[in-house]
C-alpha positions in Angstrom: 58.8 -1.1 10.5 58.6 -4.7 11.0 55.8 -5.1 13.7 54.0 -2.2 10.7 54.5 -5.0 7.8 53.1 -7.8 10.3 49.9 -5.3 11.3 49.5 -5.2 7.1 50.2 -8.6 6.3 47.4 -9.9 9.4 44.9 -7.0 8.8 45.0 -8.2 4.5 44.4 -11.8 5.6 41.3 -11.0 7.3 40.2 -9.1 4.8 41.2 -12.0 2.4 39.6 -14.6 5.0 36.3 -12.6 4.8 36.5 -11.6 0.4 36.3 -15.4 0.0 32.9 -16.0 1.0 30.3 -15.0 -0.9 27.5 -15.1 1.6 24.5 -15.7 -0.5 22.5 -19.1 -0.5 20.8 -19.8 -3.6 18.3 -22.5 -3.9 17.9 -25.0 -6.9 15.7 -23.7 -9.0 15.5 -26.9 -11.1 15.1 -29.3 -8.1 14.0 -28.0 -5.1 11.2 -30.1 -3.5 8.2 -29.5 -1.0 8.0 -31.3 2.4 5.4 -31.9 4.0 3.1 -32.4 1.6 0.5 -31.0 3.8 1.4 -27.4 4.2 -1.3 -25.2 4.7 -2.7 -23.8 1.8 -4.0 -20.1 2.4 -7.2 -19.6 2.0 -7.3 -17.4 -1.3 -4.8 -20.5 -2.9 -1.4 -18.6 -2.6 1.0 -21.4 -3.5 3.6 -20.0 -1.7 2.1 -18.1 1.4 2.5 -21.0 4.0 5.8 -23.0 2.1 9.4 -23.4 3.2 9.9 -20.2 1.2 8.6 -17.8 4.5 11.5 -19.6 6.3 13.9 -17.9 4.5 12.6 -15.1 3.3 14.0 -12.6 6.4 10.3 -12.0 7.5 8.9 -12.8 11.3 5.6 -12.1 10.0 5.6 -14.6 7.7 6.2 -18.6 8.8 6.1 -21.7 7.4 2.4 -23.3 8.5 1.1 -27.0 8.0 -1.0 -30.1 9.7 0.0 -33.3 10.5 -2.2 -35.7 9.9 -0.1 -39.0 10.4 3.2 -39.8 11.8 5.8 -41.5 9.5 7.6 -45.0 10.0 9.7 -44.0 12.1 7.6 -41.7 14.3 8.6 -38.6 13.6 5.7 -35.9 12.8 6.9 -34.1 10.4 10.2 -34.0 7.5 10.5 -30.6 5.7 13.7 -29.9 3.3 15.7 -26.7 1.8 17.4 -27.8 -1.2 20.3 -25.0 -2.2 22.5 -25.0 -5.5 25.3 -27.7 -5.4 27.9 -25.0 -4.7 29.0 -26.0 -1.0 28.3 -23.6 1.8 29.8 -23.2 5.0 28.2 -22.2 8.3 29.1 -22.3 11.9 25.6 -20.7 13.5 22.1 -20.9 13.0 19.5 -18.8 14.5 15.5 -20.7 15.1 12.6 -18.2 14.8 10.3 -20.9 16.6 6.4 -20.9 16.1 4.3 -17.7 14.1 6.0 -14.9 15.5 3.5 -12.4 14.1 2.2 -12.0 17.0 2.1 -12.8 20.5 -1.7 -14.2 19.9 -0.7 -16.4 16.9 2.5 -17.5 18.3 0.3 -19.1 21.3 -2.7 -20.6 19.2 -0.7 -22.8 16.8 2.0 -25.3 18.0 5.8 -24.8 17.9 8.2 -27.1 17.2 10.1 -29.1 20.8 12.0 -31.4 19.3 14.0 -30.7 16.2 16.5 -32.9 14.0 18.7 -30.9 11.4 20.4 -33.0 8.8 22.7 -31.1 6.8 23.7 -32.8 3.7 26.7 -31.8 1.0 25.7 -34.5 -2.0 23.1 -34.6 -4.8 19.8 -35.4 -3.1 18.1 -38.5 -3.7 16.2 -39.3 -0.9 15.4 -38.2 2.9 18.4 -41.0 4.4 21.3 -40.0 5.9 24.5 -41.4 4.3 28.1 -41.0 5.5 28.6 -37.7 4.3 26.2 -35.7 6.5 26.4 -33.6 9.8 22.7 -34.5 12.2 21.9 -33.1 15.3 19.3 -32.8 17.4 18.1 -30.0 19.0 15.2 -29.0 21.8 14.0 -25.3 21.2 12.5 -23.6 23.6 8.8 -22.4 23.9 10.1 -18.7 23.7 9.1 -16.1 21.0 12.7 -15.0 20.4 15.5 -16.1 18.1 17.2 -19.3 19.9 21.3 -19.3 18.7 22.3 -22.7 18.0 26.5 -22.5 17.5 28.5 -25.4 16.2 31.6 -26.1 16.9 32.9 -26.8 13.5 31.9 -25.4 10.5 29.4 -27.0 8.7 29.8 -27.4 4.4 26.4 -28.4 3.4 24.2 -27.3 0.1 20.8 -29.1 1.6 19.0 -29.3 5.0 16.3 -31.8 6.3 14.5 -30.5 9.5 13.0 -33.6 11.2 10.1 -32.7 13.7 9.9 -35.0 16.4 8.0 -33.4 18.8 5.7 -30.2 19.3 4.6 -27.4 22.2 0.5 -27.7 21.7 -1.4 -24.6 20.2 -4.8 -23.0 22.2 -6.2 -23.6 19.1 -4.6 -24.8 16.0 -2.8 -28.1 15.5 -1.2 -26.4 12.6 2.7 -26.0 13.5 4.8 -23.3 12.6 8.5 -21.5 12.3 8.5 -18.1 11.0 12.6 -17.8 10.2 16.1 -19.8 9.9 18.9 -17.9 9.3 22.6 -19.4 8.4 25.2 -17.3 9.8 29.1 -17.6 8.8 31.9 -15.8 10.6 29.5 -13.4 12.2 28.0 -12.5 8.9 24.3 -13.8 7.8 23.5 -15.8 4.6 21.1 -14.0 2.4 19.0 -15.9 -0.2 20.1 -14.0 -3.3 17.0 -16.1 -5.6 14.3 -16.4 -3.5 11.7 -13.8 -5.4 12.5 -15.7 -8.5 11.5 -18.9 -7.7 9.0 -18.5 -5.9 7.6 -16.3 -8.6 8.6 -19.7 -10.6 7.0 -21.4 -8.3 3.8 -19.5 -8.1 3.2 -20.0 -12.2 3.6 -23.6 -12.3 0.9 -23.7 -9.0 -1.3 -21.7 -10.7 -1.0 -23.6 -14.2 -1.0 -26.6 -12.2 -4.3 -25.9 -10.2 -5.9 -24.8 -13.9 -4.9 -28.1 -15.6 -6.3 -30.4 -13.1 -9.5 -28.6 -12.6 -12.1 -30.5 -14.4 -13.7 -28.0 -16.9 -14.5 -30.4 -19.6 -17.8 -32.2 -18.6 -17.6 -35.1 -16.4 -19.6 -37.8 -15.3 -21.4 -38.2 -11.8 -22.5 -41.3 -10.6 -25.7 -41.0 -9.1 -25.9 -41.4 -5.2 -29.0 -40.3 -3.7 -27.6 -39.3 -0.2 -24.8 -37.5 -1.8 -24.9 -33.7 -1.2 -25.0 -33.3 -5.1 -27.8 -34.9 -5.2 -29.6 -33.0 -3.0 -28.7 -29.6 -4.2 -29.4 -31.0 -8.0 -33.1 -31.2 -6.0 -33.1 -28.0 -3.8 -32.4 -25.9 -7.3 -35.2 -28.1 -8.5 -33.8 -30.6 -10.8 -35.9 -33.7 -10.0 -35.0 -36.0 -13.0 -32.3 -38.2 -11.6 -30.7 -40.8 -13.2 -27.9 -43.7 -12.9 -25.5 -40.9 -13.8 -25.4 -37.2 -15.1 -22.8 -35.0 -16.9 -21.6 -31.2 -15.5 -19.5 -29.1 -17.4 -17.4 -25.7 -16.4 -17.3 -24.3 -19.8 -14.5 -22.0 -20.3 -16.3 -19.6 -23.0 -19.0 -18.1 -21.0 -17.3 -19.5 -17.0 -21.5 -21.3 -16.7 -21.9 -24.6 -14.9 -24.1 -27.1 -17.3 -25.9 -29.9 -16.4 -26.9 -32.8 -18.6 -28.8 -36.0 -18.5 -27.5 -39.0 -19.4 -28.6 -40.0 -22.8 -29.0 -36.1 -24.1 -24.9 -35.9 -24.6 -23.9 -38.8 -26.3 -24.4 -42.3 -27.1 -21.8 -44.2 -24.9 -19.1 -43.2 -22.6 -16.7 -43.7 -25.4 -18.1 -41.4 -27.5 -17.8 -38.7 -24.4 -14.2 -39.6 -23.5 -13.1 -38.0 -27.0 -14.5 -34.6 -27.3 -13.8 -31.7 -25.1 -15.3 -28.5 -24.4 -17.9 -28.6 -27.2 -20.9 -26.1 -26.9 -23.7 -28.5 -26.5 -27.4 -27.5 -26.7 -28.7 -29.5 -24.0 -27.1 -28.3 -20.9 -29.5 -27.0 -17.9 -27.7 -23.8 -16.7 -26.9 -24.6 -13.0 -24.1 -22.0 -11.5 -21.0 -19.9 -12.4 -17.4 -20.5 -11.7 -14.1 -18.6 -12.4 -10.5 -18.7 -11.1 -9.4 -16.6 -9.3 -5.4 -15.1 -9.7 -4.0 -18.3 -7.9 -5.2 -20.5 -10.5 -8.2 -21.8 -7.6 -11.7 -22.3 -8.7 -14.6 -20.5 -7.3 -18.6 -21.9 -8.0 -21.8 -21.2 -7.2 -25.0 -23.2 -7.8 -28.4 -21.0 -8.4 -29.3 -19.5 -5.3 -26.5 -20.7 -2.6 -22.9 -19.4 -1.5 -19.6 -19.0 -3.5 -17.4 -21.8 -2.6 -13.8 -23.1 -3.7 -11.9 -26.1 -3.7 -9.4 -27.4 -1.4 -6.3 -27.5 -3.9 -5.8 -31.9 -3.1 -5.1 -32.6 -5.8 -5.3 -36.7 -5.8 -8.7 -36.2 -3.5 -10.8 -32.6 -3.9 -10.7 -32.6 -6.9 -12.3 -36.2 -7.5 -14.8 -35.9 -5.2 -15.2 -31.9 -4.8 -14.6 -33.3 -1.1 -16.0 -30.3 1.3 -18.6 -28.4 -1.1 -22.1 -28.9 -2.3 -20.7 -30.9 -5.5 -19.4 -33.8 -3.6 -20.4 -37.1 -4.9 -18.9 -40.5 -3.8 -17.3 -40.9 -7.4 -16.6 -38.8 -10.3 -15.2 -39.8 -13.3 -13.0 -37.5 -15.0 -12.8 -38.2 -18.8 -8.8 -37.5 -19.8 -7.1 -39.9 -22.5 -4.8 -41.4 -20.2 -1.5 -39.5 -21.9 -3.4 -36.1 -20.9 -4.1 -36.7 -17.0 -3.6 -33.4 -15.9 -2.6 -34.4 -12.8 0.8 -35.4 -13.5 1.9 -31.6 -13.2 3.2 -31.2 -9.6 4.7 -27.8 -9.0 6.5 -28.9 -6.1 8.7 -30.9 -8.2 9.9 -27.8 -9.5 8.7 -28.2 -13.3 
């Protein structure tokens, strides 16, 4: 009877042991934060397609995708971070899908992460140091297209996680690294994000508003540079009139492209600054434009290709850097309290 009440008592701790954690992650939908900030964007503007979220999101087809294009002060390539709830979690095992796992052909062509340091952090998050209260280690994965285990002695408590690349295995044929899938194991049991869908549908609206407020569809001011290509498509659809500057507007009533001379629109530049999206008789119908459902703008100049932005959003969309509008300098009209640009979905608005 005794070694019976023993058998209960041990087999009721375990399950006890095991009730206690809940073994869902959620990340903080009011602060979670995007590194780096050059994550690939997909080519249709998917906000989310390419972002931390495919880490997590128990997919190997999907993968976390972006270029570097400097090294920070201390070297490293790379800092990317999953911020989770303040809740504490506890984990004794991770499991590193390295590199797009897809595919054997796109695992090859783009590089894979060599050398990795994790910093798991249990404190509110104010910047990418490591103070006292931390756990860091640093790991080398192999070049293997297969979940690599990484066990820790201890159990780690943590609510955030900095991955710091240090390293990379080259790709045939894209710089752009990748990790398809990091999953947080406990006990034997595996983590699930229980909000993922919901913020990154969250996420995904304020991109998309995002991308709409800073696109430039009141008309604004090009500085006229003769060897710009603006300049020479403003000639190859047979507008021969230049002058010290112009003005091009995306109207949002009929989705034309209008070009003006300078003089025809207003008297002054201060005059301009004030109105917005007026229908104005003198504009030269020059293309159409539209967005499309990520919020990223499409054109097209009489007789040439569709073409879209790059969604960088302190450079493309100053300079329409890459397209057949680039000019050396744009100047964008906002009352300074209206800058569009101070909308950044990954700050988590």
């Amino acid at each position: 009877m005794r070694y019976i009440l023993i058998l209960l008592f041990i087999i009721s701790s375990l399950l006890y042991s095991t009730q206690k954690v809940n073994y869902k992650l959620y990340i903080d939908e009011k602060n979670y934060k995007f590194y780096p900030d050059s994550t690939i964007l997909s080519p249709d503007g998917d906000p989310v397609k390419y972002t931390f979220f495919m880490l997590i999101d128990n997919d190997l087809k999907t993968a976390i995708n972006f270029k570097i294009d400097r090294e920070d002060e201390e070297g490293n390539f790379a800092r990317f971070e999953i911020r989770f709830n303040f809740k504490d979690y506890l984990i004794d095992r991770i499991v590193i899908y390295n590199g797009y796992q897809k595919s054997d052909e796109l695992f090859l062509k783009n590089a894979r992460v060599k050398n990795l340091g994790l910093n798991f952090q249990k404190d509110k998050y104010d910047n990418m140091d490591f103070p006292e209260n931390t756990f860091y280690t640093n790991l080398i994965l192999g070049d293997i297209k297969e979940g690599q285990i990484i066990d820790f002695k201890n159990a780690i408590r943590f609510n955030n996680v900095s991955f710091i690349i240090e390293s990379t295995y080259p790709g045939t044929k894209y710089e752009d690294i990748a990790i398809s899938e990091i999953e947080f194991w406990y006990q034997g049991k595996k983590y699930e994000v229980a909000n993922l869908k919901k913020v990154m549908e969250k996420h995904k609206e304020i991109s998309i508003k995002a991308n709409k407020n800073c696109f430039p569809q009141i008309p604004i001011i090009a500085f006229f540079d003769e060897a710009s290509p603006f300049s020479e498509t403003l000639k190859k659809i047979g507008i021969k009139d230049l002058e010290e500057y112009c003005y091009i507007e995306f109207r949002v009533s009929d989705k034309i492209i209008y070009y003006y001379l300078k003089g025809k629109l207003f008297k002054d530049n201060k005059q301009f600054s004030k109105i917005k999206n007026i229908n104005y008789k003198n504009g030269i119908p020059i293309g159409e434009w539209y967005f499309n459902e990520f919020g990223l703008p499409f054109f097209k100049l009489k007789g040439m290709e569709w073409q879209n932005l790059n969604l960088s959003i302190y450079d493309s969309y100053e300079k329409f850097k890459g397209t057949y509008l680039e000019m050396n300098e744009w100047w964008f009209p906002y009352p300074q309290k209206e800058w569009p640009f101070q909308l950044d979905p990954s700050d988590g608005y």
